[in-house]
Structures are given as C-alpha cells and as structure tokens.
C-alpha positions as CSV (number, residue, x, y, z in Angstrom):
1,X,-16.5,16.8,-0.8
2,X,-18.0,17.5,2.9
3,X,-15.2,19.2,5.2
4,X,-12.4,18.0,3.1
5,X,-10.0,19.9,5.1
6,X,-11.3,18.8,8.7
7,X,-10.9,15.2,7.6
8,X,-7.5,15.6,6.3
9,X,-6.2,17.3,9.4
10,X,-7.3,13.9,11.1
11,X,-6.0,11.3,9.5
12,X,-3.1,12.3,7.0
13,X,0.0,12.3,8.7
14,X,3.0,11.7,6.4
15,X,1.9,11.4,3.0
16,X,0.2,13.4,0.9
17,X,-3.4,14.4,-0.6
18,X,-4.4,13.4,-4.3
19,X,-7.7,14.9,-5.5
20,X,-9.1,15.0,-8.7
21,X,-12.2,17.1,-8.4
22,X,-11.4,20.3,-10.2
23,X,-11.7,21.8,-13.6
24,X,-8.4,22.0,-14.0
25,X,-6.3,19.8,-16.3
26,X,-4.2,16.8,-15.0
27,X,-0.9,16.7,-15.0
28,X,2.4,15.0,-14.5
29,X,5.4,15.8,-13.8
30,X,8.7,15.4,-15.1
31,X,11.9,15.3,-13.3
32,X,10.6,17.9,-11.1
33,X,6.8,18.5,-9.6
34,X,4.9,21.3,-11.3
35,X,4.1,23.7,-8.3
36,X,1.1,25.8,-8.3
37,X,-0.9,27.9,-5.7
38,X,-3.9,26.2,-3.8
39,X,-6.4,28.9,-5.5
40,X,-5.5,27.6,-8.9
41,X,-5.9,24.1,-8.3
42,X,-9.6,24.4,-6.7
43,X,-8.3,24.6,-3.3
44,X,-9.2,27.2,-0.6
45,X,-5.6,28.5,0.8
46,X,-6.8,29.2,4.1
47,X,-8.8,25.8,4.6
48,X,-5.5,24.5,3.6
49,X,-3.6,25.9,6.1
50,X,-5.7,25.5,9.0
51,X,-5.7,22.1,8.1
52,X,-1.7,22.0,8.2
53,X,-1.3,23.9,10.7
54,X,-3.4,21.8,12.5
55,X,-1.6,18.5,11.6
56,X,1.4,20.3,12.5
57,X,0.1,21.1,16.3
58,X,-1.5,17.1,17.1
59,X,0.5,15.2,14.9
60,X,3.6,14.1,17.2
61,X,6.9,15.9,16.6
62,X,7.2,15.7,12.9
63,X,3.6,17.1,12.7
64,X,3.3,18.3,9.3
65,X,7.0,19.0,8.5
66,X,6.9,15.7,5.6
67,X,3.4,16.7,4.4
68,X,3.4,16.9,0.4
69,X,-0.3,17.8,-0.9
70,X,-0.9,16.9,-4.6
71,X,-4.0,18.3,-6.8
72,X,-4.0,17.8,-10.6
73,X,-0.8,16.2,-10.8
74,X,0.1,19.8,-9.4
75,X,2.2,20.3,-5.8
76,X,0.0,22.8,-4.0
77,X,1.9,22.4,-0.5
78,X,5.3,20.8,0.8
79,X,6.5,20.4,4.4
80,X,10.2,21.1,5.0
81,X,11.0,17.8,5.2
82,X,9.2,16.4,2.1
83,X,12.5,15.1,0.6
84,X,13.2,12.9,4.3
85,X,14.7,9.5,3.4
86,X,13.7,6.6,5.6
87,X,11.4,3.3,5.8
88,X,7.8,3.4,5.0
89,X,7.1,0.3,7.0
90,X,3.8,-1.3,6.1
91,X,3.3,0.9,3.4
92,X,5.5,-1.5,1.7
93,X,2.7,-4.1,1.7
94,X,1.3,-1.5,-1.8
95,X,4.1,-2.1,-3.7
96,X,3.6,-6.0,-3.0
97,X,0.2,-5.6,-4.6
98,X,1.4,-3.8,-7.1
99,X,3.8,-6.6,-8.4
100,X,0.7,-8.8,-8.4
101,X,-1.3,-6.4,-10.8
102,X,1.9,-6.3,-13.1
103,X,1.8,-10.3,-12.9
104,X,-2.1,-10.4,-13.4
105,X,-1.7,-8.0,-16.3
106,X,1.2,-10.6,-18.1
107,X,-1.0,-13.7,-17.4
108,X,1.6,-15.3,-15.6
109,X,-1.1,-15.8,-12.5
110,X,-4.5,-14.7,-11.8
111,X,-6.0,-13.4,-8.5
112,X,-8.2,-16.0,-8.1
113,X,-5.7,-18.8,-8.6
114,X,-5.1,-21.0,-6.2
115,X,-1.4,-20.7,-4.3
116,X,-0.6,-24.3,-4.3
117,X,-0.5,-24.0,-8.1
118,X,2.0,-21.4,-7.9
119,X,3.5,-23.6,-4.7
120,X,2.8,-27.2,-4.7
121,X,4.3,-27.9,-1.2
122,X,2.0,-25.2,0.5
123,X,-0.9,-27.6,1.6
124,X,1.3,-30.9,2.1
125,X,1.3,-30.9,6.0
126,X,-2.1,-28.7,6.2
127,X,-4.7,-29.6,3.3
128,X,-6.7,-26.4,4.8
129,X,-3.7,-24.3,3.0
130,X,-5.3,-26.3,-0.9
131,X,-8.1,-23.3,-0.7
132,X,-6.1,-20.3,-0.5
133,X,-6.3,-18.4,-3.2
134,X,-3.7,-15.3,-3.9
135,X,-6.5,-12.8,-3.2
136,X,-6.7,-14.3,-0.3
137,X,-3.4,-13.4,0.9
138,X,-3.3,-10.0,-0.5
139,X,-6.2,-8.8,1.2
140,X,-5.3,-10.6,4.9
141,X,-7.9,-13.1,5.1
142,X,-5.8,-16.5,3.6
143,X,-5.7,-17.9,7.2
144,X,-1.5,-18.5,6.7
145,X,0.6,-18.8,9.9
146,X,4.3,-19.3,9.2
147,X,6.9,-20.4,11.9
148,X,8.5,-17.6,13.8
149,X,11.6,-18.1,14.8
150,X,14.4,-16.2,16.8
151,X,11.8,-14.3,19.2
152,X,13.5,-12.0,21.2
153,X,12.4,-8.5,23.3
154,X,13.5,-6.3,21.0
155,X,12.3,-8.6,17.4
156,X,9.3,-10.1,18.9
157,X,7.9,-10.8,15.6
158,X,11.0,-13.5,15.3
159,X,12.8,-13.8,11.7
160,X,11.0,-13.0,8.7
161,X,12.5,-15.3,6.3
162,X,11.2,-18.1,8.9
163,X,7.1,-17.1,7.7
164,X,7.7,-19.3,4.3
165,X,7.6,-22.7,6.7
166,X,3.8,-23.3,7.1
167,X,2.7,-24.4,10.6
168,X,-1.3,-25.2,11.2
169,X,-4.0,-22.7,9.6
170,X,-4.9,-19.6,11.8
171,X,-8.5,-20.0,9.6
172,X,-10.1,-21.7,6.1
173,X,-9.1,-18.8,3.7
174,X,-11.7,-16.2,2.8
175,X,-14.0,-16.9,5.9
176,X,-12.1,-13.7,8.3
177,X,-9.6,-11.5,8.0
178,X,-6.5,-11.0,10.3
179,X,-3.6,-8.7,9.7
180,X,-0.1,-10.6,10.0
181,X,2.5,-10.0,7.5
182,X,3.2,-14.4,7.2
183,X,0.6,-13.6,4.4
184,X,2.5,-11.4,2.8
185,X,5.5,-12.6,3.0
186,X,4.3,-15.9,1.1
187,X,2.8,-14.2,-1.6
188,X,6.2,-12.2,-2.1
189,X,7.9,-15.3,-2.5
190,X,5.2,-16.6,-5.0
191,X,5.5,-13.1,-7.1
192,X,9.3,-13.4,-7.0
193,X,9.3,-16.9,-8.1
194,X,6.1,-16.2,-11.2
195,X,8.6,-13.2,-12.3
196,X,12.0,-15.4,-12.4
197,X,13.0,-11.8,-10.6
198,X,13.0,-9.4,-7.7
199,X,10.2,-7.7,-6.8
200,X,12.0,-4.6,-6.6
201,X,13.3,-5.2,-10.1
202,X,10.1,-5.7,-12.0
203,X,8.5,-2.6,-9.5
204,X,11.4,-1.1,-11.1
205,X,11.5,-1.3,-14.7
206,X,7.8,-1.4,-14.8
207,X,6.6,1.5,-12.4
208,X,9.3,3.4,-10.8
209,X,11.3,4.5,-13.8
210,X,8.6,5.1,-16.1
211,X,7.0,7.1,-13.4
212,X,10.4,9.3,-12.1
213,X,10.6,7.5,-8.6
214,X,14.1,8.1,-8.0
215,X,15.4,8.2,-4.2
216,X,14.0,4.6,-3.3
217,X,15.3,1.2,-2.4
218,X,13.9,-1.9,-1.1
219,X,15.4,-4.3,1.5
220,X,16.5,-7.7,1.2
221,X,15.1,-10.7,3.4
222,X,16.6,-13.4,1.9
223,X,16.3,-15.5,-1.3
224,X,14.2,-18.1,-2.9
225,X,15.5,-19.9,-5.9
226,X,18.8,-18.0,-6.1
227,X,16.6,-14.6,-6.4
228,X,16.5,-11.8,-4.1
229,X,13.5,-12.0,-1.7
230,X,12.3,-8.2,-1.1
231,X,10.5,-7.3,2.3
232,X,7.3,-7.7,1.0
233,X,5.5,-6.3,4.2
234,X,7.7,-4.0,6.0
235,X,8.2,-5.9,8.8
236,X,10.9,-4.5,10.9
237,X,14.1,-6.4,10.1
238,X,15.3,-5.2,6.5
239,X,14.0,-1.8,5.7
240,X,10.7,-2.2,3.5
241,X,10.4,0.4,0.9
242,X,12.7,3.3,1.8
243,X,12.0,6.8,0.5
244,X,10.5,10.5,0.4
245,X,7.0,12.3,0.5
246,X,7.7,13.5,-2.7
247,X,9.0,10.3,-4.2
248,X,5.8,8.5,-3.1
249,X,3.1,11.2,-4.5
250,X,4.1,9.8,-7.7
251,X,2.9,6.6,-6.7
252,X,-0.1,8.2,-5.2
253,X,-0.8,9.7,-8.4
254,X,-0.8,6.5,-10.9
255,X,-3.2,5.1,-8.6
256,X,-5.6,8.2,-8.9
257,X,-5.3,7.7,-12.5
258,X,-6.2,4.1,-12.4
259,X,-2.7,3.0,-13.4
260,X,-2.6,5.8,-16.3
261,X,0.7,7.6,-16.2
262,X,0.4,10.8,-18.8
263,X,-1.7,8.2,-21.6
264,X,0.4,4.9,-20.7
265,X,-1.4,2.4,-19.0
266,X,1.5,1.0,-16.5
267,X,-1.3,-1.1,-14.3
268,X,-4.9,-2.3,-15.6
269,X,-7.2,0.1,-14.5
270,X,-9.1,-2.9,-13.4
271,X,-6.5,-4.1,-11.2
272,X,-6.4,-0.8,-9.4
273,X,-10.2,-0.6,-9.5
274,X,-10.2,-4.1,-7.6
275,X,-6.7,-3.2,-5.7
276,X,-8.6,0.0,-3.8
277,X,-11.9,-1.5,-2.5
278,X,-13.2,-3.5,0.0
279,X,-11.9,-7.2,-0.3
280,X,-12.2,-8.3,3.1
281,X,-14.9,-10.4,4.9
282,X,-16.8,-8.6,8.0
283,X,-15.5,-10.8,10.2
284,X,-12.2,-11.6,12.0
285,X,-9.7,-10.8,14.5
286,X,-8.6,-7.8,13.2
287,X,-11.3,-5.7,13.6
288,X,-10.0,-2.4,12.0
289,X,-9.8,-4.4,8.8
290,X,-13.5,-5.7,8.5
291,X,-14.9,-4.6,5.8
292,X,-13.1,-1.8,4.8
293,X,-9.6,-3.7,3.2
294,X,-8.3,-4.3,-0.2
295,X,-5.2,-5.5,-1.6
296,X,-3.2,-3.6,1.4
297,X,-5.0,-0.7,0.4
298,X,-7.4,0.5,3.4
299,X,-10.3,2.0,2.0
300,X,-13.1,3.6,3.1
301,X,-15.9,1.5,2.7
302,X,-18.5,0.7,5.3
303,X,-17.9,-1.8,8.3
304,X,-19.7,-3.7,10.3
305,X,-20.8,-1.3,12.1
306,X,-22.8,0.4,9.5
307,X,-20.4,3.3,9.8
308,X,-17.3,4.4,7.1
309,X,-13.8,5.1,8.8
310,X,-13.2,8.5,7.7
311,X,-17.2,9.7,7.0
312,X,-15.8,13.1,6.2
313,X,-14.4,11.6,3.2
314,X,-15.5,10.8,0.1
315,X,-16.6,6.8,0.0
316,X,-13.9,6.0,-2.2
317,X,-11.2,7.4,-0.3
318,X,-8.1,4.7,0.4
319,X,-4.4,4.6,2.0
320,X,-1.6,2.6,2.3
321,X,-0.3,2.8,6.0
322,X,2.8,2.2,7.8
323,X,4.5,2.4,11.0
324,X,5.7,5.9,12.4
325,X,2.8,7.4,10.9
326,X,3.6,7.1,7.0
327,X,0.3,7.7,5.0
328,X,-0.7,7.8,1.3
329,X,-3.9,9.0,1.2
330,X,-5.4,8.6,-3.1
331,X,-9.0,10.4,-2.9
332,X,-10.4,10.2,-6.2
C-alpha cells in the first residue's frame, strides 16, 4: 500500500483501520479484542504514531482520542476514549444495508426487485416511483422525495416519520444520484415490513450477537404495521445507531472478511462484495457521491473526474460516514 499512513492521518477520524495485508493469521476476538504491538501485525510503530499523532493535532478537539486501529483481527492501537458511547449519525445508513443483505440472503426480496412489489401504494399518485428498484434506494439514486413536515430552525429536515408519504419524483430512478435520507427511510420500512420485525432485531440476532457487539442500541422513529420503525439513516431526531470505537471494529471486521465471522458465513460474501463498490451513476446533484457510492458504503472508486477520493489508498478502500466525524474505514 503507497503511504498508508499519510492517507490515514487524512481521512480517518473516529473509527478505526482494518487491514489485511500481512502474513500474519486472522483473528477474532472474543469477549475481549486480542491486543498486539504494531511490529507484530506488519505495522511500522513509528509510521503509526505520526499518523496519530497527527490526527490528534488537525482533527477538531477529539482528535484522535476515539481512534481504535484493527490489523488481523488484532487491536494494534486504542485512543482513550475508544469505549465513548454516543450516535454514529449516518453511519447508521450500514446497518440498513446490512438488513437488506440478511433479507437478500433468506429470499424474502432481491436487490433488483422492484419496491412497489414490496409496497403496492408507492407509485399510485407518481407512476415515475413503478421503476424504483431497492438498489436504487440503497445506493441514493431512486429519485424518492417524501413529505417533510414540522420544519423548524433547529429540525430543518422536518419529521422523519413524515418521509414514508411520497410527494412528486426528485428523478426516474437509476438515472442520478442524490443523497437525502427519504430514500432510506422507505427502504427501512420495506425491510421492517419483508422481516415481520425490527430492523434492530434481526441486526441483532443475526450479526450483533454472533459477532460480540455489546454496548449498542438503535432509535425508534415510529412504527409501520404494529412494528418498531428503526432510524434507518441517522437522521437527527431519534439517535441512529448508538455505540463505541471498539464496538464497531467488530462490524468493520465481518465486512473485511466478506461477511465471514471466524468460519461462519453471517452475510453472502457476494452481498458484501456488491455492498462495498461503486453502485452509483456519474451523475447527480450530489456530487461527492458520483461514482464512488455503494449500498451507503463510500468507496473508493474513480469519479467523474478521472480521479479516486483517497488515491493514497488502496482502490478498494470504503467507509461508512456519519455526522461529527464518525468513520469506519474497511481496507482490504
């Protein structure tokens, strides 16, 4: 990897580092994470810490205080704050795709169905809303606008629970892409409704537990057919996905391993092959998405411009990101 360490002094904030690069043997840990020195993991201690200390000096005042570093299923560095509590934001939007790969993987939908199979009434007052299909919305080019509702200065982006009313198309579906969490939001309420349960309980029994993600929780926005409706974007009303640095590496670390937790294949490999690439078109409003945006992942494939995000990384570098600076960078 070119300048690994000048890259990551860049761009991770609050999160950690997953490599896998190293002849050492992956691990994973148990109710604790193994710790190891840098040196034995591959990793240059000095590189290391100019690269913290460097995050720690440009990065606001948590700087690097939350940073967690992971190599080989191993924890080579940890801030003083790696077990903070508190929202992820819109690196909630993960763990929304995430349901959909667990539903993909049962049959109960498929990412190229269409929504208004899974929600008849979607296209009744705008036919445009017949072509969306549910990769569509988890990649932010479906076109969806919801109603907002309850607009205020301090909640400009109005009541979540309001984004499940359609109003007219912002787009025909696949043709741009434009970040807006009404997207999101819908396909939530599509998952919740395919499971006959939360999202948070099937993320749950299906990932968390199996993985040790203790010291989590997932806000409530409402209901839809007498279930609980999770926050399926972060959107600042209910908390979105709250938790640690070193709660989330574990997260971090299924997805380096293609959904492969210690031999037990929790998420198809394909999924998370599809999940962490470039599902985007190279147009759209949201030009920090174009061409470089999977299912909420953002990866580090090549825009528009010819150019890759984060060219000190690796190609197939991705994140999930949220608000306040809340990272999880997976480099495989």
């Amino acid at each position: 990897m070119s300048e690994p360490w000048v890259w990551l002094g860049v761009f991770l904030v609050l999160g950690f580092w997953v490599g896998s690069r190293c002849e050492a043997q992956m691990v994973f840990p148990g109710k604790d994470w193994r710790e190891a020195p840098a040196e034995s993991q591959g990793v240059d201690s000095v590189k290391l810490k100019a690269a913290v200390a460097y995050m720690d000096n440009h990065f606001g005042p948590d700087g690097a205080k939350e940073l967690v570093i992971v190599r080989n299923g191993c924890l080579i560095w940890k801030g003083p704050n790696a077990d903070a509590y508190h929202n992820v934001w819109s690196a909630t939007k993960t763990f929304t795709s995430t349901v959909l790969g667990l539903l993909v993987a049962d049959g109960k939908c498929a990412l190229d169905d269409l929504a208004v199979k899974h929600l008849p009434s979607l296209d009744d007052q705008h036919p445009l809303y017949a072509k969306i299909k549910l990769r569509h919305l988890a990649s932010m080019s479906s076109g969806y606008k919801g109603q907002v509702v309850n607009v205020t200065k301090e909640q400009p982006w109005g009541e979540p629970w309001a984004y499940l009313n359609p109003t007219a198309p912002l787009f025909e579906a696949g043709t741009q892409v434009q970040y807006h969490d009404h997207q999101v939001f819908l396909l939530g309420s599509i998952l919740t409704r395919l499971a006959g349960e939360s999202e948070k309980a099937i993320f749950k029994r299906r990932i968390a537990d199996p993985i040790g993600m203790t010291q989590w929780d997932w806000g409530v926005s409402g209901k839809v057919d007498g279930i609980e409706l999770n926050n399926a974007a972060g959107t600042p009303t209910t908390p979105g996905i709250q938790t640690t640095a070193r709660q989330m590496a574990r997260f971090g670390l299924l997805y380096l391993n293609r959904g492969n937790w210690s031999g037990q294949q929790l998420l198809p490999a394909s999924f998370v092959d599809e999940a962490t690439k470039n599902q985007a078109p190279g147009i759209g409003s949201s030009a920090f998405l174009r061409g470089r945006y999977g299912f909420y992942w953002w990866t580090n494939d090549v825009m528009p411009n010819g150019k890759r995000p984060w060219p000190s990384a690796p190609p197939k570098t991705y994140t999930s990101h949220g608000h306040s600076a809340n990272f999880c960078f997976v480099i495989p």
